[in-house]
C-alpha positions, -999 to 999 in steps of 0.1 A, spaced: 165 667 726 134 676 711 118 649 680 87 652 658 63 628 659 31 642 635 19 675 630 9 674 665 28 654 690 68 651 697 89 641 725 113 654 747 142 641 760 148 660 798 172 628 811 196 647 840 171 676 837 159 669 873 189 685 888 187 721 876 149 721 878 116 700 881 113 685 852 74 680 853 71 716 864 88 725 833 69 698 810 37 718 825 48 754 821 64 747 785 26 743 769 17 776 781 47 792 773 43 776 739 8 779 726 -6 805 758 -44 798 769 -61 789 737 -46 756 725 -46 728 751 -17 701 756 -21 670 767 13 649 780 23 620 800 62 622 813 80 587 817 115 569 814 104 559 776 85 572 745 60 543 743 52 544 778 48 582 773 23 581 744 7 555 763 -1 579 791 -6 611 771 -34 590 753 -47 581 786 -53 616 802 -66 638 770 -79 660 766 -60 686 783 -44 673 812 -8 658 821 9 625 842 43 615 852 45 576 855 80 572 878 106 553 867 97 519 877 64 522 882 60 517 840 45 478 847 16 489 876 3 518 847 4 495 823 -12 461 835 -47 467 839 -49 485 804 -60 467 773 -28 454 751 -51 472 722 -36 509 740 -1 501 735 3 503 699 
């Protein structure tokens, strides 16, 4: 499932994904495929959107993470409350 954000974010939904191929693999290879060379793309791959925007804030410009599920409350608990809004 794909879903707009802005003009220049959106989410994906790649839940049960894993099994017919690596879902972060894919997250990284879909920017190039997408845009090619020129544009950069930042994301962050987790179990939920907010989490997600979270961690695609935290790694721009141009560069990706996956925060596992479970793993959501360590990424989040030594950043200010003032990122998660």
């Amino acid at each position: 499932m794909y879903e707009r954000s802005s003009i220049d974010e959106f989410y994906m939904d790649l839940s049960g994904m894993d099994k017919f191929f690596g879902c972060y693999k894919y997250a990284k290879s879909y920017g190039k495929k997408l845009l090619g060379d020129e544009i950069t793309i930042s994301f962050g791959m987790s179990a939920n959107k907010t989490v997600s925007k979270v961690a695609t804030d935290y790694v721009k410009p141009n560069n990706h993470t996956q925060i596992p599920f479970g793993d959501e409350k360590t990424f989040l608990a030594p950043l200010s409350v003032n990122k998660i809004q």
